[in-house]
Structure formats: C-alpha cells, structure tokens
N, C-alpha and C positions, 0 to 999 in steps of 0.2 A: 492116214493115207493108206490105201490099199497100195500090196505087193506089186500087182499089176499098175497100178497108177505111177506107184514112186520107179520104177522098172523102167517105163516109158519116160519118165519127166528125166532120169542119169543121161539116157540115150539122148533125149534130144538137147538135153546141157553139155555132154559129149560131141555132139553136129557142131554146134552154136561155136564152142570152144575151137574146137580146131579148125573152123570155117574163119571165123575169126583172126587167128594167128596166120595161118594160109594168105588170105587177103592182107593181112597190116604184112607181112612180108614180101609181097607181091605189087604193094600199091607203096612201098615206102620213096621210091626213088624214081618215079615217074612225076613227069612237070604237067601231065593233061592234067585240066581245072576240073574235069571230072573224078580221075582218080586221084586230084591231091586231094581233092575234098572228102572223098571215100577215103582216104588215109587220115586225115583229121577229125573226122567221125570216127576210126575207130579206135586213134587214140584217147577221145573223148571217153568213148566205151570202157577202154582197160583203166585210166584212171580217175573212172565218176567213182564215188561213195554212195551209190545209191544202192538201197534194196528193196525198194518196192516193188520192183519188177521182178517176177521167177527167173526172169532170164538175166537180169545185172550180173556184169561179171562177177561182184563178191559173192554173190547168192548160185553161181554157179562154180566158183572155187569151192565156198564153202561145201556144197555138197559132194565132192570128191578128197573134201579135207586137206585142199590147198592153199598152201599161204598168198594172198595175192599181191603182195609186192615182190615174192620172189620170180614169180610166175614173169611177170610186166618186168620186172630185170631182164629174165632170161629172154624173151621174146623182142626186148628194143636192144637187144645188142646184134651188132652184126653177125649174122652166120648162125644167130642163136636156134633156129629149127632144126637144122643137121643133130644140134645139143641140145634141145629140149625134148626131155624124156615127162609127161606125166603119169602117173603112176594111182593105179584107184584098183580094189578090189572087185572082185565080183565073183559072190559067193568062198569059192576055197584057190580061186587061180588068180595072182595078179596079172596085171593086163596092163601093157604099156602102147597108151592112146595110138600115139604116132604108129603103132607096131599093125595094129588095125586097116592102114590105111594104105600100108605099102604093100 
C-alpha cells in the first residue's frame, strides 16, 4: 500500500472511530425506536469479530495498535469519553485522537 493510500485509509479509520463512540455515547440512553436501534447497531459494531470489512472495528483498532476489548470497556462504561484517551503515532509526534477534536 502506498504512503498516500495507507495515510488516507488511518484518517478515515480515525472519522469512523470516533464518530462511532460519539454516537454510541449520545444514543446510549435515549428510548426513540430510532435511536435505540442506532444504539444497537453500534453495539453490534464494537462487538462483531468480523474483519472483512476495512472498516470493522478490529481492523480498525488493529491499525492504530489497539486492544479492542479494552477500547469497548472503556467506551460502555459510563462517563467513559471524558476518559478515553486513544493514542496512535504519526510520524515523530504522538496524537491523542480526542485531543483533535476539541
């Protein structure tokens, strides 16, 4: 895989992730049948075993070198975004995902 290629596929495993956890903490405790269902879909999401998909969570932990049950700990406990810190290199500066976005 080119630089360019694998560069753009982090970035958008980066969107997906924290789009992700955003919505499953935002949709956790709402009773609309809309967003329980969007809350059930993404717990579906964080604990399939699938990697077929570039975008499956494990294949998108993996590539930031993330364990994904710790990840899906930290993310279904209450209050867990304030405290979930992810943590990926790039290049010589580390970068803390959440840090990106505030």
């Amino acid at each position: 895989m080119s630089p360019t290629v694998e560069s753009w596929l982090r970035t958008l495993h980066e969107y997906v992730l924290l789009d992700a956890i955003v919505r499953f903490q935002t949709t956790r405790y709402h009773t609309r049948p809309r967003l329980r269902s969007e809350h059930e879909e993404l717990v579906s999401w964080f604990t399939a075993r699938e990697t077929e998909s570039p975008f499956s969570f494990l294949n998108i932990c993996s590539s930031f070198r993330l364990d994904p049950d710790a990840v899906w700990r930290a993310i279904s406990t209450d209050g867990a975004i304030a405290m979930l810190r992810i943590h990926h290199r790039t290049k010589s500066k580390e970068v803390t995902l959440a840090e990106r976005y505030e």
